[in-house]
ROSE-4610 file (N, C-alpha, C; in Angstrom, 1 decimal, always signed):
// ROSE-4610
residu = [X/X/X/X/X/X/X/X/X/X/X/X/X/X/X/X/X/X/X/X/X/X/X/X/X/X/X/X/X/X/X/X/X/X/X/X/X/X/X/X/X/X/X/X/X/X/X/X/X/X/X/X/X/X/X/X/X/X/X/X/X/X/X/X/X/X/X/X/X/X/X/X/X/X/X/X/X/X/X/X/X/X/X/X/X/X/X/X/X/X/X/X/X/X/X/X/X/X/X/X/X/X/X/X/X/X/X/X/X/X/X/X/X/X/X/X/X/X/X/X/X/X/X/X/X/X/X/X/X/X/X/X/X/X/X/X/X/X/X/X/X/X/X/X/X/X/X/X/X/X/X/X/X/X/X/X/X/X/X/X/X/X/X/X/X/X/X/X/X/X/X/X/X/X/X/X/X/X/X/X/X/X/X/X/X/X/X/X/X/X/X/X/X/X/X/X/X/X/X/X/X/X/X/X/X/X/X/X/X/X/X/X/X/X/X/X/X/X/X/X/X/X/X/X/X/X/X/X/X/X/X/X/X/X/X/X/X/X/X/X/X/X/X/X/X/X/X/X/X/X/X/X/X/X/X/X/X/X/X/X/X/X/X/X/X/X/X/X/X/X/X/X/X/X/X/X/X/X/X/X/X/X/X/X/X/X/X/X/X/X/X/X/X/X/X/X/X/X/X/X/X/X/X/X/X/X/X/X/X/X/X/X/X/X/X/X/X/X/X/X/X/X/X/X/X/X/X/X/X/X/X/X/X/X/X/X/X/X/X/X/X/X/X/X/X/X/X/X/X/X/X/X/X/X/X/X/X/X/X/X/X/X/X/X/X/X/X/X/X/X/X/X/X/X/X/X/X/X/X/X/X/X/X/X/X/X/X/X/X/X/X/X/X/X/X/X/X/X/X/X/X/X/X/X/X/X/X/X/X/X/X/X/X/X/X/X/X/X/X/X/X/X/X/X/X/X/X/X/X/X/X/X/X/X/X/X/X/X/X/X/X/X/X/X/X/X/X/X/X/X/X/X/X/X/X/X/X/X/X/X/X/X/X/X/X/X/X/X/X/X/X/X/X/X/X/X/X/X/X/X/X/X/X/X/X/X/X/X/X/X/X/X/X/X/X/X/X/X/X/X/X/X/X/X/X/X/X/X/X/X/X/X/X/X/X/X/X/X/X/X/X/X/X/X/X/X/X/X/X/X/X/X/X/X/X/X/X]
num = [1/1/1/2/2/2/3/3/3/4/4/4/5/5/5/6/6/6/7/7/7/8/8/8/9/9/9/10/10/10/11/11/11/12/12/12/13/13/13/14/14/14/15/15/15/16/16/16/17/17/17/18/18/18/19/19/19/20/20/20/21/21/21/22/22/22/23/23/23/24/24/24/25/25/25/26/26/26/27/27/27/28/28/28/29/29/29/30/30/30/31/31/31/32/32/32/33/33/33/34/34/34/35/35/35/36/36/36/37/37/37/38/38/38/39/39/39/40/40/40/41/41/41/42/42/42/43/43/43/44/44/44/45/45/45/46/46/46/47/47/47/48/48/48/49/49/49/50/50/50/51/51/51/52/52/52/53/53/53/54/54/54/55/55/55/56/56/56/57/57/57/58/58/58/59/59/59/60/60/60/61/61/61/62/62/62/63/63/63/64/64/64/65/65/65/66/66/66/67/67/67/68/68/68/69/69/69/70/70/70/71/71/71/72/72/72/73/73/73/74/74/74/75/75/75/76/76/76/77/77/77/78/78/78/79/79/79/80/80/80/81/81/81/82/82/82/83/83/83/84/84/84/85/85/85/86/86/86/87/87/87/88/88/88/89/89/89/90/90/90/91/91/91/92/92/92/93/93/93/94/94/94/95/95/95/96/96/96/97/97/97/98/98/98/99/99/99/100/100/100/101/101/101/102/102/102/103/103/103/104/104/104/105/105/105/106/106/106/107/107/107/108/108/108/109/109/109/110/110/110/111/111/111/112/112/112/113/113/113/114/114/114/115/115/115/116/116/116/117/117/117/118/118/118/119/119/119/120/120/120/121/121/121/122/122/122/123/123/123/124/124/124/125/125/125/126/126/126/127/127/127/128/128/128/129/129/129/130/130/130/131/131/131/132/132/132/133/133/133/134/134/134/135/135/135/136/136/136/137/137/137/138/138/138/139/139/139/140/140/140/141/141/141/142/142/142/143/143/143/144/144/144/145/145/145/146/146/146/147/147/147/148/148/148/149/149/149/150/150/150/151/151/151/152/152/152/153/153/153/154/154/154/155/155/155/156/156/156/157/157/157/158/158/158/159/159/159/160/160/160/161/161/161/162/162/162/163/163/163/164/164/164/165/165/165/166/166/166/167/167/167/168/168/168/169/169/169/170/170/170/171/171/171/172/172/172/173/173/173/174/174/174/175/175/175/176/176/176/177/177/177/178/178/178/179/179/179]
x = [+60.7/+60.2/+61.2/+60.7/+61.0/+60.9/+61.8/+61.3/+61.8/+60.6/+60.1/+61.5/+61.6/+63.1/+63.1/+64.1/+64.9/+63.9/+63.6/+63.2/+63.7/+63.8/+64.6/+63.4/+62.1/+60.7/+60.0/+58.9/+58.3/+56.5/+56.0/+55.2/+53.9/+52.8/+51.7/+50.2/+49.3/+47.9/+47.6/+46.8/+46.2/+46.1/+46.0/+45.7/+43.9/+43.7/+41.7/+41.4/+41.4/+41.0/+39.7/+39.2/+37.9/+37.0/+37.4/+36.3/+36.5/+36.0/+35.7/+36.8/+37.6/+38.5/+39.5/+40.2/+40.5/+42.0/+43.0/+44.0/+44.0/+44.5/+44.4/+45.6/+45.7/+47.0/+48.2/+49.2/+50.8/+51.2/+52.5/+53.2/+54.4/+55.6/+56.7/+57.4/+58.4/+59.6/+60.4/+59.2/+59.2/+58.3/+58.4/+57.3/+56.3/+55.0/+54.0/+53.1/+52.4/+52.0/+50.8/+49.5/+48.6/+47.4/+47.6/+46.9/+45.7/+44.2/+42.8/+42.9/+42.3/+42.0/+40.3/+39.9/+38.7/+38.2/+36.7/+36.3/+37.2/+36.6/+36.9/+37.9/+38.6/+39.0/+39.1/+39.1/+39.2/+40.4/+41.3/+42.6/+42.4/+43.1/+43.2/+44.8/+44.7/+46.4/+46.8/+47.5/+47.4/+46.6/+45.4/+44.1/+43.3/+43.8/+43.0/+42.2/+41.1/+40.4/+40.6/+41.0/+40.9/+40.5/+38.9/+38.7/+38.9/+39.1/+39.8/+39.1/+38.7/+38.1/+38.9/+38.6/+39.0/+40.0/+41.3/+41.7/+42.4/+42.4/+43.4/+44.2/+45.3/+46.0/+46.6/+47.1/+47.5/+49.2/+49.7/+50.9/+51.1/+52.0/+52.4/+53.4/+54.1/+55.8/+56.1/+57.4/+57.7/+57.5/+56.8/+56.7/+55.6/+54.4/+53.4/+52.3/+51.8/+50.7/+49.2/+49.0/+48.0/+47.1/+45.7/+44.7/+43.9/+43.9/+42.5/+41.3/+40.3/+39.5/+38.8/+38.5/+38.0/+36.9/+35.4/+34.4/+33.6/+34.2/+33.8/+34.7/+34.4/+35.7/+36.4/+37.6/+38.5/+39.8/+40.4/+41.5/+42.3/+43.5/+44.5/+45.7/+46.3/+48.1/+48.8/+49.8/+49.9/+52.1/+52.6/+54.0/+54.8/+55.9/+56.5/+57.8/+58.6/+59.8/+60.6/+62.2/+62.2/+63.2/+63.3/+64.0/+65.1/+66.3/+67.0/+67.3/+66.5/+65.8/+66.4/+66.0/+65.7/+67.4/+68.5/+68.6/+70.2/+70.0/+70.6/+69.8/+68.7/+67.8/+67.2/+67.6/+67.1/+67.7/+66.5/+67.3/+68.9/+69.2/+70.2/+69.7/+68.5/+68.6/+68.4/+68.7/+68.3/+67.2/+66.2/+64.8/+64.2/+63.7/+62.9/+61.4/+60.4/+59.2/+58.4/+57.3/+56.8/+55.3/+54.7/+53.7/+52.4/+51.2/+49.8/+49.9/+50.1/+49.5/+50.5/+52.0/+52.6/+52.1/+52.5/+52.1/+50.8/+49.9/+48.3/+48.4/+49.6/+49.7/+49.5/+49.0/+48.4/+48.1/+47.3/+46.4/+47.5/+49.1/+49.8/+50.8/+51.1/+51.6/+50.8/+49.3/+48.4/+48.8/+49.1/+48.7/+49.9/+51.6/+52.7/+52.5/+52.5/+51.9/+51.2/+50.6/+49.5/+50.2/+50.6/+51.8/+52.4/+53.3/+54.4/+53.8/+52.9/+52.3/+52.1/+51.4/+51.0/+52.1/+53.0/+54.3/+55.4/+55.0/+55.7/+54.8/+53.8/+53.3/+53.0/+53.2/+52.5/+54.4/+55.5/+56.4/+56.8/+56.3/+56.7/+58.0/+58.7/+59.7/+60.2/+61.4/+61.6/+61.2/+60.4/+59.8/+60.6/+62.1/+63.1/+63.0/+63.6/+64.0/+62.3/+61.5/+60.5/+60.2/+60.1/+59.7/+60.4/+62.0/+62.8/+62.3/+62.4/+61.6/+60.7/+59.6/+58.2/+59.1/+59.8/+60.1/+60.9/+62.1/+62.9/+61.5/+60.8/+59.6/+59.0/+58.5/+57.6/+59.1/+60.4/+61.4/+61.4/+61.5/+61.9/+60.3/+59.0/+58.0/+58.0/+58.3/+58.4/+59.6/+60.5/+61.9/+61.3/+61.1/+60.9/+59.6/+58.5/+57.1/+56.9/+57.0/+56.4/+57.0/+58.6/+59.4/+59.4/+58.8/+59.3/+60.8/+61.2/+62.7/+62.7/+61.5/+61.7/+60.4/+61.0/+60.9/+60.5/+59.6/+59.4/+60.4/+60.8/+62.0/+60.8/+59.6/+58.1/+58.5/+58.0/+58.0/+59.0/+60.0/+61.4/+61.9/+61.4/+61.4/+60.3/+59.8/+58.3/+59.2/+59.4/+59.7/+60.8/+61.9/+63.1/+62.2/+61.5/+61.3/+60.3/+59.7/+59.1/+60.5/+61.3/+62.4/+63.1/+62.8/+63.4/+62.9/+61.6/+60.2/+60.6/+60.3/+60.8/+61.9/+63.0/+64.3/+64.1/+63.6/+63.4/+62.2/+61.4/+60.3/+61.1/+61.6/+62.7/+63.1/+63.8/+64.9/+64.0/+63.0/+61.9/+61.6/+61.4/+60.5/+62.0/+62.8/+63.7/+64.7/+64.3/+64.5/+63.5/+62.2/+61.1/+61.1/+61.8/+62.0/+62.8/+63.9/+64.8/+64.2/+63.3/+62.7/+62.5]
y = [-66.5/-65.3/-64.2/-63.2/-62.0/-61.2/-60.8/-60.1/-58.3/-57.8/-56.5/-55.7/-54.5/-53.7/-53.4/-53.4/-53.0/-54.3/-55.5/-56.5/-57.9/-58.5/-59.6/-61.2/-60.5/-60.8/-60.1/-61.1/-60.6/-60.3/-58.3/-58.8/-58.3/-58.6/-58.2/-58.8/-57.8/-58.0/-59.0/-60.3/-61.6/-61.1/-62.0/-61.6/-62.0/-62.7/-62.9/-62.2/-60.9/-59.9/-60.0/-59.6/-59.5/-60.6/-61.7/-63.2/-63.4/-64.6/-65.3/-65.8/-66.6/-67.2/-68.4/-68.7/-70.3/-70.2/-70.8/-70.8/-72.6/-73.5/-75.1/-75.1/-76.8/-76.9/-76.8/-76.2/-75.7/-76.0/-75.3/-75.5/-74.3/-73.8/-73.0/-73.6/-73.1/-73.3/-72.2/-71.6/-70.6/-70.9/-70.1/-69.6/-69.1/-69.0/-68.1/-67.9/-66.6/-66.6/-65.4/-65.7/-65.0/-64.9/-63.3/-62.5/-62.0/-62.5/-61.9/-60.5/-59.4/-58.2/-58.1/-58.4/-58.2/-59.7/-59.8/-61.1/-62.7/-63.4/-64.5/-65.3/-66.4/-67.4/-68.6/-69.9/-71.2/-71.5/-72.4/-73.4/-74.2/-75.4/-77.0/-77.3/-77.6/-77.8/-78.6/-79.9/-81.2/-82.1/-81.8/-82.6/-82.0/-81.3/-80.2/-79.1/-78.6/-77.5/-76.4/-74.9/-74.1/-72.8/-72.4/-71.7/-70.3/-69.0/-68.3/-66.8/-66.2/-64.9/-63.7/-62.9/-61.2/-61.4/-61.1/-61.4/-62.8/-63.3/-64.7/-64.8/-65.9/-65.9/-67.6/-68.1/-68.8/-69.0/-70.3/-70.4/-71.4/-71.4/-72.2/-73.1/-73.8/-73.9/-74.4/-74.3/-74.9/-75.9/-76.3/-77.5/-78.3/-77.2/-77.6/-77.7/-78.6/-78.5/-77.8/-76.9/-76.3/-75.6/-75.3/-74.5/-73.4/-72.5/-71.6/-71.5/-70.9/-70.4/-69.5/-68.3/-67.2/-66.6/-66.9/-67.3/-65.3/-64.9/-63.5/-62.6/-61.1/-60.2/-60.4/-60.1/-60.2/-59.2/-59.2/-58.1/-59.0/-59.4/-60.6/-60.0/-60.0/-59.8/-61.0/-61.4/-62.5/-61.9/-62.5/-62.3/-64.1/-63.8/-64.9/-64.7/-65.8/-65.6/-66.7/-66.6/-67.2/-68.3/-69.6/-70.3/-69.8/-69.2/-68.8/-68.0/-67.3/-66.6/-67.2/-68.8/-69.5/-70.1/-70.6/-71.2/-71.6/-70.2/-70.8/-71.3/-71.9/-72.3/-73.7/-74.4/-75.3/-76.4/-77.5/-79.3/-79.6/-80.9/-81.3/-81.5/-82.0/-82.3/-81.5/-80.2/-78.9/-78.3/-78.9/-78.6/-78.0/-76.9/-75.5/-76.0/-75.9/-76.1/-75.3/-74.9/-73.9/-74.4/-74.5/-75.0/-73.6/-74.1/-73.2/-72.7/-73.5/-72.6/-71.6/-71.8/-71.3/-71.0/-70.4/-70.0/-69.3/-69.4/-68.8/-67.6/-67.1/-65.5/-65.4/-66.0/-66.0/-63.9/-63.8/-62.4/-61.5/-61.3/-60.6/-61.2/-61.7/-62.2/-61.7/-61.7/-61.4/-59.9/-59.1/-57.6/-57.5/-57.5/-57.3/-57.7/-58.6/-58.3/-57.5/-57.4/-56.3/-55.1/-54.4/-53.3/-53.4/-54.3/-54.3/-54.3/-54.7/-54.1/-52.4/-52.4/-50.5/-49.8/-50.1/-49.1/-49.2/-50.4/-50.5/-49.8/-49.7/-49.2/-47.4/-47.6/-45.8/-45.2/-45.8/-45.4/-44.2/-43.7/-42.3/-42.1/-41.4/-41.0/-42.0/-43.0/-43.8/-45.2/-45.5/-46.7/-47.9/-47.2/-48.6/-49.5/-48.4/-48.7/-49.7/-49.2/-49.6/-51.1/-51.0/-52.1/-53.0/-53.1/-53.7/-54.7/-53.5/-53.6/-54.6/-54.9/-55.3/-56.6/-56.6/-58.0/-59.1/-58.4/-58.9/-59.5/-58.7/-59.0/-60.8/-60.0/-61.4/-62.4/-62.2/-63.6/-64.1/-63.2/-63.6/-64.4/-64.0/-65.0/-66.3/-66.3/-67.6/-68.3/-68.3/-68.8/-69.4/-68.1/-68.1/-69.4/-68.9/-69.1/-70.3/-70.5/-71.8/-72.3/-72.4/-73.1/-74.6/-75.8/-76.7/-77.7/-78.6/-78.8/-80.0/-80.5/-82.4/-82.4/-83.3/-83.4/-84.8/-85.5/-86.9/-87.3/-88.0/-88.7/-88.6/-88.8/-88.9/-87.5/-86.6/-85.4/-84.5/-85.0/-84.4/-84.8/-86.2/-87.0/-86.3/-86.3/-85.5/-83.9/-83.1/-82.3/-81.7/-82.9/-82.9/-83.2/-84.4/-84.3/-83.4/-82.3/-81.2/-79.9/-80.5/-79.0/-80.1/-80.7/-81.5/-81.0/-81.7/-80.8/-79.6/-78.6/-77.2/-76.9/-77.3/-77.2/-77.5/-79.0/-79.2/-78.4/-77.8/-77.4/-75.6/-75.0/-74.3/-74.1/-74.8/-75.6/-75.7/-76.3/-76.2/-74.8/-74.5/-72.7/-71.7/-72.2/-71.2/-71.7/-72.8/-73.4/-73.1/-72.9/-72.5/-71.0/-70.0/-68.7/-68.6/-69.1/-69.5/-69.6/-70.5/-71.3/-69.9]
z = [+108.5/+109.0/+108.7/+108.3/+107.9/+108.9/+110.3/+111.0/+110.6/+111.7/+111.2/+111.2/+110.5/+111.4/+112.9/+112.9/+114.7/+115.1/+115.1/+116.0/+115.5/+116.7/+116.2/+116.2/+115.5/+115.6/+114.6/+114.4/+113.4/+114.1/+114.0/+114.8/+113.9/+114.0/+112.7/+113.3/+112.6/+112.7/+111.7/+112.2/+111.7/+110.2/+109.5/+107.7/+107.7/+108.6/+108.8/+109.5/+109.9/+110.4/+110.1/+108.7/+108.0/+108.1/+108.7/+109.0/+107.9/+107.9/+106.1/+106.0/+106.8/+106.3/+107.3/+106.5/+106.9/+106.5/+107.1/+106.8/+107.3/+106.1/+106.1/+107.1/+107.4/+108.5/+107.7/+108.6/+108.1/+109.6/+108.9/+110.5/+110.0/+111.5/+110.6/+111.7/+111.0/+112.2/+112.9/+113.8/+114.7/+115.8/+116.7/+117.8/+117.4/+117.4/+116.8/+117.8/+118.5/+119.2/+118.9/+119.0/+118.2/+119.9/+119.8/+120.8/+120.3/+121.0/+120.2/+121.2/+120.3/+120.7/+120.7/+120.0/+119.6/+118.7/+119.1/+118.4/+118.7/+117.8/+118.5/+117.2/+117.4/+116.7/+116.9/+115.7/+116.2/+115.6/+116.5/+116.2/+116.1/+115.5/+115.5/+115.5/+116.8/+117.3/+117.8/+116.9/+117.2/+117.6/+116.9/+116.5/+118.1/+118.5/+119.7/+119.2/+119.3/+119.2/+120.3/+120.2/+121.1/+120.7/+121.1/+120.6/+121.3/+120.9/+122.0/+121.3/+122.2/+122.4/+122.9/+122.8/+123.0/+124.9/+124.7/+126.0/+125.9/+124.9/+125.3/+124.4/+124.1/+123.5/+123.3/+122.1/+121.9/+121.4/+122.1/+121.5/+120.8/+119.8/+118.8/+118.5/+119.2/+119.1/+117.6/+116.9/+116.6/+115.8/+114.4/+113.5/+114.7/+115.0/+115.6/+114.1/+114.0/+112.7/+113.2/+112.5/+113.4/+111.9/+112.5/+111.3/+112.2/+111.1/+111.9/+111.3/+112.0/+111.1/+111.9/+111.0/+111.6/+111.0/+111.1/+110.8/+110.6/+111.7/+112.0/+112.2/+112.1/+111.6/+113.4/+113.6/+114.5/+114.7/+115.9/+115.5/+116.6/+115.7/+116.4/+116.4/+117.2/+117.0/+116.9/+116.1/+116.0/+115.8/+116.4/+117.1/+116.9/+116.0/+115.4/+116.1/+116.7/+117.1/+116.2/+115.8/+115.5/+116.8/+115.9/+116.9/+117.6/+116.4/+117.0/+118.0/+118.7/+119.5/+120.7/+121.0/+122.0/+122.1/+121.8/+121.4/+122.6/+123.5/+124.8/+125.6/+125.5/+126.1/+125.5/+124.7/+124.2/+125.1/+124.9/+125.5/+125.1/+125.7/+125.6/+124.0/+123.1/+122.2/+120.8/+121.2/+120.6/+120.5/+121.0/+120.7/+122.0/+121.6/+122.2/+122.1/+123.0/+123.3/+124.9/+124.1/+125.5/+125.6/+127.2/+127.1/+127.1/+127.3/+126.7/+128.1/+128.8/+130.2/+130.8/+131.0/+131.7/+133.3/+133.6/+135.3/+135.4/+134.8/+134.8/+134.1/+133.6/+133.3/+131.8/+131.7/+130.0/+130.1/+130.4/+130.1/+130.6/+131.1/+131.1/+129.6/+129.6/+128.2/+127.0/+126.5/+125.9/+126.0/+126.7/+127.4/+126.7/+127.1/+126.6/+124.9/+124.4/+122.5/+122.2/+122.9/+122.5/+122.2/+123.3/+123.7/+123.0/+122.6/+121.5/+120.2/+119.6/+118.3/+118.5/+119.3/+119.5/+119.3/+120.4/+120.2/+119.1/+118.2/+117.2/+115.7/+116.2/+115.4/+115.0/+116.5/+116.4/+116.2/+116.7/+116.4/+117.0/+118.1/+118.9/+119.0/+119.4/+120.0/+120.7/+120.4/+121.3/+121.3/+120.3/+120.4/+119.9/+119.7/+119.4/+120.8/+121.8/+122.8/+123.6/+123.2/+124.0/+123.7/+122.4/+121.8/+121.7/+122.2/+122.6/+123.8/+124.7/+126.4/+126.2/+125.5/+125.6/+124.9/+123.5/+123.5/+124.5/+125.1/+125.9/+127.2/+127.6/+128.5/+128.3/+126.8/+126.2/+126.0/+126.0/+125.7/+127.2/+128.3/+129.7/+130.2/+129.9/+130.3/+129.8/+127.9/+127.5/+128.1/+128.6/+128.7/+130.6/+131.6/+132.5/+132.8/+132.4/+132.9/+131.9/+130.7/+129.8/+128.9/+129.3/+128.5/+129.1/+128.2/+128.7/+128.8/+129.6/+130.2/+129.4/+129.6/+129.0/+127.4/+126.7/+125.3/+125.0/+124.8/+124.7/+123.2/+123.0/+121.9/+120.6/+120.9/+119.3/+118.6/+120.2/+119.5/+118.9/+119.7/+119.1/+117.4/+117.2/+116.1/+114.8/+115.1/+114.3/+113.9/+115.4/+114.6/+113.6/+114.1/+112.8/+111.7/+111.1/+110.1/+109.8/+110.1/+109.9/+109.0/+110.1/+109.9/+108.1/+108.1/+107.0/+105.9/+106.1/+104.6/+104.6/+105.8/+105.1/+104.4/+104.6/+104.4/+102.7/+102.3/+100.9/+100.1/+100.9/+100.4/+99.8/+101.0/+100.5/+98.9/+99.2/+97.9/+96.8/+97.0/+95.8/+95.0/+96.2/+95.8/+95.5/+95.7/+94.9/+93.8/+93.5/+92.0/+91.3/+91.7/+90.9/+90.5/+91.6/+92.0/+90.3/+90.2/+89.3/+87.7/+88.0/+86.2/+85.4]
């Protein structure tokens, strides 16, 4: 992740805006948290389907393997943190994980991304400071409200070797970067 300037996040409108498209399963090694504004989308998130309409929002943790597909035009905000973000806050075993539901407050979470795209975008007078505001907001609900405490040893395991592939996959593309 490349996050945006003055944010220590990376925050952006869906690239399937326009429908007609599919993004196959990947995974990153961030937070990814993708807010519908308008129209609908489908996920496949650990062999789960969630389909999510205008007002909801999904989260992503972490070397989660996940696909979308967005069948019809849409208007998503889609807000990447990275790990290090988290990282007074991780398990005894380093690993950071946040659940779907949190404390029911999904649609205030949804509402704060939202906000934070807008004010980062329209850029007014001020909108360092604001857009600060709205992130620290969205770090203190995930940490607060849907950070999970316990880690089963599978999934902790899975996701090292996730952070492994990238790491090599890396290495790859910038020896190719090189050729």
């Amino acid at each position: 992740i490349i996050p945006n300037e003055g944010l220590p996040s990376k925050v952006f409108l869906f690239e399937g805006g326009n429908g007609n498209y599919v993004r196959e399963k990947h995974w990153h090694t961030s937070i990814e948290i993708f807010a519908v504004m308008e129209g609908h989308l489908e996920f496949l998130l650990n062999k789960e389907e969630y389909p999510l309409k205008a007002g909801e929002q999904l989260i992503i943790n972490s070397n989660e393997i996940h696909s979308i597909h967005a069948a019809e035009r849409n208007k998503t905000v889609v807000l990447q943190i990275p790990l290090k973000q988290f990282e007074n806050y991780f398990t005894a075993q380093r690993f950071y994980s946040v659940s779907q539901s949190g404390c029911g407050c999904g649609w205030k979470l949804a509402s704060l991304i939202k906000k934070l795209y807008k004010v980062y975008t329209a850029r007014d007078t001020g909108y360092e400071f604001r857009t600060m505001s709205l992130f620290y907001e969205i770090m203190y609900m995930l940490v607060k409200n849907y950070r999970l405490t316990e880690a089963h040893e599978k999934e902790i395991r899975h996701s090292r070797k996730l952070d492994t592939l990238s790491k090599i996959t890396l290495i790859c593309v910038n020896i190719i970067k090189k050729i």
